[in-house]
Backbone bond lengths (Angstrom), bond angles and torsions (degrees), N, CA, C in turn:
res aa  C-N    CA-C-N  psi(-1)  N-CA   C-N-CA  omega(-1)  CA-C   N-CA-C  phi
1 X - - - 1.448 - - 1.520 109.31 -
2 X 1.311 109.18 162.27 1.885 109.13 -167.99 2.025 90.09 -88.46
3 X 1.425 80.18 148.72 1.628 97.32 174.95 1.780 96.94 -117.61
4 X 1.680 120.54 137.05 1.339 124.95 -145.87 1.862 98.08 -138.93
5 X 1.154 107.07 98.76 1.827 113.02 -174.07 1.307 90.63 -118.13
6 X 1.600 98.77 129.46 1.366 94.33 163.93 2.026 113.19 -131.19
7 X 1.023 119.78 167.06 1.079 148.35 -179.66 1.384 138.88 -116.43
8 X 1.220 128.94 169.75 1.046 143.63 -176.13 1.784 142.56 55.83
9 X 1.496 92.64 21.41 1.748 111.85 166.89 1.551 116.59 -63.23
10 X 1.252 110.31 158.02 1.653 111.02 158.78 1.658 101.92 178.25
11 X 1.191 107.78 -141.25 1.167 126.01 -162.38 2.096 117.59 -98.03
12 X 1.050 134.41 94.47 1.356 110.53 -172.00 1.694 97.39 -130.28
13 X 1.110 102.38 170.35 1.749 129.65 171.22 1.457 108.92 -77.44
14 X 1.213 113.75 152.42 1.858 119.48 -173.60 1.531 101.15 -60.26
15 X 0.890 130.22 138.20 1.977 128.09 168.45 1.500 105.75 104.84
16 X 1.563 125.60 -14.68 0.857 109.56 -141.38 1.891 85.63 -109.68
17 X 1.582 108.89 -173.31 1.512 108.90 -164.26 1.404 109.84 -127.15
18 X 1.734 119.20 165.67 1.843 99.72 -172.80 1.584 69.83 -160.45
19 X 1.447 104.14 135.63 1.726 105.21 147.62 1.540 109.19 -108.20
20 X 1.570 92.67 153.51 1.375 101.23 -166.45 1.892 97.24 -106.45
21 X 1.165 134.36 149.93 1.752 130.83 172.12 1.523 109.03 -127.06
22 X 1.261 114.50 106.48 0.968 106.45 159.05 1.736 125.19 -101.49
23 X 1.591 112.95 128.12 1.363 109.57 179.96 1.496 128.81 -122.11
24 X 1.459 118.65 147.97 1.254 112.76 -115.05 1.898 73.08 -133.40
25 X 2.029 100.73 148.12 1.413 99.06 -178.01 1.359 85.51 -141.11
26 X 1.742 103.82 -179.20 1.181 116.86 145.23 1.235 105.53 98.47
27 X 1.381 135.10 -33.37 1.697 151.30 -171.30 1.543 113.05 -139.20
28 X 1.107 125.15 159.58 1.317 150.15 179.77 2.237 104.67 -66.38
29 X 1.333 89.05 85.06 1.857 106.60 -159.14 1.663 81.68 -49.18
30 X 1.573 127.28 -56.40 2.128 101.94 -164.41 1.247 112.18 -78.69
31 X 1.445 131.70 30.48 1.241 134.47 142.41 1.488 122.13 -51.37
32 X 1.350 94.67 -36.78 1.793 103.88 -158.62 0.995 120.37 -113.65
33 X 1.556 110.34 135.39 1.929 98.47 -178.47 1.777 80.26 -97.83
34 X 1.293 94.84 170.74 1.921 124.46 -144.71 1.908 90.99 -143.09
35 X 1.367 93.24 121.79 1.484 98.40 163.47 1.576 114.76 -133.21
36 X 1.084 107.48 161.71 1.617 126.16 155.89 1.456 130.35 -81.35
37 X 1.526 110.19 117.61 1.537 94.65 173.40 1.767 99.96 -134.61
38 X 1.354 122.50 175.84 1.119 143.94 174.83 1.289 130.81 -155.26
39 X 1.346 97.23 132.02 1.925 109.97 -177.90 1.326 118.28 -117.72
40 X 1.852 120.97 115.75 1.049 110.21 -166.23 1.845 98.66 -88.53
41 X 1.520 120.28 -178.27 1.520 115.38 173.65 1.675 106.41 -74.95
42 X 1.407 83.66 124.70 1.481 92.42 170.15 2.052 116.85 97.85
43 X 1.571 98.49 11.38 1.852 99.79 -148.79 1.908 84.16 -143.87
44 X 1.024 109.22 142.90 1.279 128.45 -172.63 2.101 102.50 -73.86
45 X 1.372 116.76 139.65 1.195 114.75 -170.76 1.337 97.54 -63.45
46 X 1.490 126.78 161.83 1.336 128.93 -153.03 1.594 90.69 -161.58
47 X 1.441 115.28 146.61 1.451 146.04 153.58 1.217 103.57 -29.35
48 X 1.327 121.08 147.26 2.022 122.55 149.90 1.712 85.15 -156.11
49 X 1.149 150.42 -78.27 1.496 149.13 -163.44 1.063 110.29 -111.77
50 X 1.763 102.08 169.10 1.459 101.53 148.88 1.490 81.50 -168.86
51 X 1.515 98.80 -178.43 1.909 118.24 -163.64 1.322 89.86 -142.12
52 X 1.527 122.62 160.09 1.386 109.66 166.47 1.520 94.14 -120.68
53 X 1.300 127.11 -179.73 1.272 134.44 163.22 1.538 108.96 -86.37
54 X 1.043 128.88 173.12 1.465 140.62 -131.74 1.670 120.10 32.52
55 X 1.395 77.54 -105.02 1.606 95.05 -179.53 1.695 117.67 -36.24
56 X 1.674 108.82 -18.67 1.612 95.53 -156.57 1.164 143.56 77.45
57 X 1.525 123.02 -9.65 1.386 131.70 -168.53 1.468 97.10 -69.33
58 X 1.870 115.76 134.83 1.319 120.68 156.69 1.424 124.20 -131.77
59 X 1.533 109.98 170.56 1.377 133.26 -167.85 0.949 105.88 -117.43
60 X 1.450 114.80 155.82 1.287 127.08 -160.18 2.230 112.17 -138.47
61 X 0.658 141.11 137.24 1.435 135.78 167.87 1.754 104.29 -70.84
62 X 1.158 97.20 144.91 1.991 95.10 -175.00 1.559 96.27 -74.42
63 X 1.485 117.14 -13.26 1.861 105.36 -178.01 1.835 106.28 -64.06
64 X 1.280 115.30 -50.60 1.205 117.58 -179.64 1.904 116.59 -100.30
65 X 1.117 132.53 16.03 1.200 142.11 -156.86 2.481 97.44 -73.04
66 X 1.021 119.36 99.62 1.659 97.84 -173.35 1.382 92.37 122.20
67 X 1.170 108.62 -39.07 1.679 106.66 -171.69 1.389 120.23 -92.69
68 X 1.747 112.80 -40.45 1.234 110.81 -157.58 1.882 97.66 -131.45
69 X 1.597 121.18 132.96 1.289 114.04 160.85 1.352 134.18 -127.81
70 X 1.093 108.52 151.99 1.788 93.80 -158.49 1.706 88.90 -110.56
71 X 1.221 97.92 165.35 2.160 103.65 -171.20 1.797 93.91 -151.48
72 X 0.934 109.60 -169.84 1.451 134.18 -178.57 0.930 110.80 -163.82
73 X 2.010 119.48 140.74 1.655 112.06 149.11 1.169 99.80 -132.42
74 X 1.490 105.80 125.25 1.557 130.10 -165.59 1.932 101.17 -67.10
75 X 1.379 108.89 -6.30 1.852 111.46 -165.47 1.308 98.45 -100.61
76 X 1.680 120.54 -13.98 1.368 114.00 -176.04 1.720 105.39 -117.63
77 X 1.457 117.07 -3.08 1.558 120.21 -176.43 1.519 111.85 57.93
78 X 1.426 113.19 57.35 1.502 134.89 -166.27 1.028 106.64 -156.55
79 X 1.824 108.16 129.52 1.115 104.74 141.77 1.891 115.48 -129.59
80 X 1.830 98.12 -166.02 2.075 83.65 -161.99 1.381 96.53 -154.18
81 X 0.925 101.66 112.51 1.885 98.88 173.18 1.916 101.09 -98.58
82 X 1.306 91.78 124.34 1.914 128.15 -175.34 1.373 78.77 -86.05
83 X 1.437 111.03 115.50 1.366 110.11 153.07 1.585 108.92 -127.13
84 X 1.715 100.16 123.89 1.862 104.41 171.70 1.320 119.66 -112.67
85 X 1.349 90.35 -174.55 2.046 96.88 -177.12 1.664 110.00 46.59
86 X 1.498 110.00 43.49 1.513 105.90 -178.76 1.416 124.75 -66.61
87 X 1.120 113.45 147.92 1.590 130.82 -163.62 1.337 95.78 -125.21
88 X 1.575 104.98 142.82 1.529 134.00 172.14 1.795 124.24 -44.30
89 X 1.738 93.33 -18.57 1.362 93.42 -166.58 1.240 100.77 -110.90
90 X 2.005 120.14 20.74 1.190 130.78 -155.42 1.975 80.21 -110.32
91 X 0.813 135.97 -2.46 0.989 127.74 -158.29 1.824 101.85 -101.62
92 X 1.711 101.24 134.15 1.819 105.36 -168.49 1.709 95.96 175.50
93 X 1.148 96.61 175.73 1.501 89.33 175.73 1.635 111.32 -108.68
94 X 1.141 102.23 128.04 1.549 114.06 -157.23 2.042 108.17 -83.66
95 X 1.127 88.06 160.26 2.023 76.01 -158.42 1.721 89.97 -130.75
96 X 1.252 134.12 153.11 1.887 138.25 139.65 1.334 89.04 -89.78
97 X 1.339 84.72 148.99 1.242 110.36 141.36 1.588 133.74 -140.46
98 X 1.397 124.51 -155.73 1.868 105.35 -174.82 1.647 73.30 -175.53
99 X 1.396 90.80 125.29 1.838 118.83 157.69 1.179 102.28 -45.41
100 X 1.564 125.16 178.71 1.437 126.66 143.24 1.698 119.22 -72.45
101 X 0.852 139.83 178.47 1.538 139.40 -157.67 1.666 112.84 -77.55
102 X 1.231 115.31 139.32 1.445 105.49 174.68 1.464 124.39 72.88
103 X 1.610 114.73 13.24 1.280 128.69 170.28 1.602 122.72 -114.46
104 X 0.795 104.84 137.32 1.704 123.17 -172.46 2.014 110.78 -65.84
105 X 1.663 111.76 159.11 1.338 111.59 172.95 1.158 111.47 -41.80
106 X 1.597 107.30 145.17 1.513 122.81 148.31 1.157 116.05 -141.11
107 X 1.557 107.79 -179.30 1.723 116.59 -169.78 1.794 89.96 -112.01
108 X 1.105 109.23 -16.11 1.709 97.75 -160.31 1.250 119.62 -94.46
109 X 1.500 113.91 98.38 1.795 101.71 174.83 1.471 138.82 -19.03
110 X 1.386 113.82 -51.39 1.268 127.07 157.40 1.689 126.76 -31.68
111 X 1.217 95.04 -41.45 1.328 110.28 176.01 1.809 125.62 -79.98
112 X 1.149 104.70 9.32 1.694 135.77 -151.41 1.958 85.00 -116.28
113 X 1.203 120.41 120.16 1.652 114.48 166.54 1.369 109.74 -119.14
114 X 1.789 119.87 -2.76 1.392 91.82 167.68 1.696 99.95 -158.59
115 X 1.237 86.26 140.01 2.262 105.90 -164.64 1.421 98.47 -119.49
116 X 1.295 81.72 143.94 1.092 111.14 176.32 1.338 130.38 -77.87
117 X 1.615 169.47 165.76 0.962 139.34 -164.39 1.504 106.42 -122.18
118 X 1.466 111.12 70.52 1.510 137.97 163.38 1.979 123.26 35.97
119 X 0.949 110.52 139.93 1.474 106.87 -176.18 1.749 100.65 -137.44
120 X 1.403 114.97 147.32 1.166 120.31 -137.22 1.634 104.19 -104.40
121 X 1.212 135.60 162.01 1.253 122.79 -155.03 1.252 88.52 -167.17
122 X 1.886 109.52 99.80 1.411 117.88 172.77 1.465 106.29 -92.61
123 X 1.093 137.19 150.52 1.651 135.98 152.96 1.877 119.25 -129.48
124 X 0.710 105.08 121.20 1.432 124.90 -163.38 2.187 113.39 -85.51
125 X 0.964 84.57 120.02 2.043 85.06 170.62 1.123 100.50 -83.77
């Protein structure tokens, strides 16, 4: 089964940009479509991306849709959601995740069987 670490949270100013990487072991990485989720304190984990496997086609949540894009490179077993023009209310701890194998995008956490263990995403006014 894929093992899912991700990286690259911290601290930023409103406007400003952070990519996040999550990298992925253990399984055959273009098996899997790869999403983004986030939970602010106190707020149920919530949608922001997703990628699918093959084709690549992704989705977006209309909160960050213009702002934020998520990519993959199947040669490094990574993927990274670019998030810009960050906003205060962008701030939560940001999660990957990965379908089970051979399944297409979704929006629904539920539908997500293996997370990553979240990296944190302050944004500052």
């Amino acid at each position: 089964q894929v093992q899912l670490v991700e990286s690259g949270g911290g601290l930023v100013q409103a406007g400003g940009s952070l990519r996040l990487s999550c990298a992925a072991s253990g399984a055959t990485f273009t098996w899997y479509t790869m999403g983004w989720f986030r939970q602010a304190p106190g707020k149920e984990r919530e949608f922001v991306a997703t990628i699918s496997r093959g084709d690549g086609s992704t989705d977006y949540a209309d909160s960050v849709k213009g702002r934020f894009t998520i990519s993959r490179d199947n040669a490094k077993n990574t993927a990274y959601l670019q998030m810009n023009s960050l906003k205060p209310k962008d701030t939560a701890v940001y999660y990957c995740a990965a379908r089970r194998p051979l399944l297409y995008a979704s929006r629904l956490k539920y539908e997500y069987h293996y997370w990553g263990q979240g990296t944190q995403v302050t944004v500052s006014s």
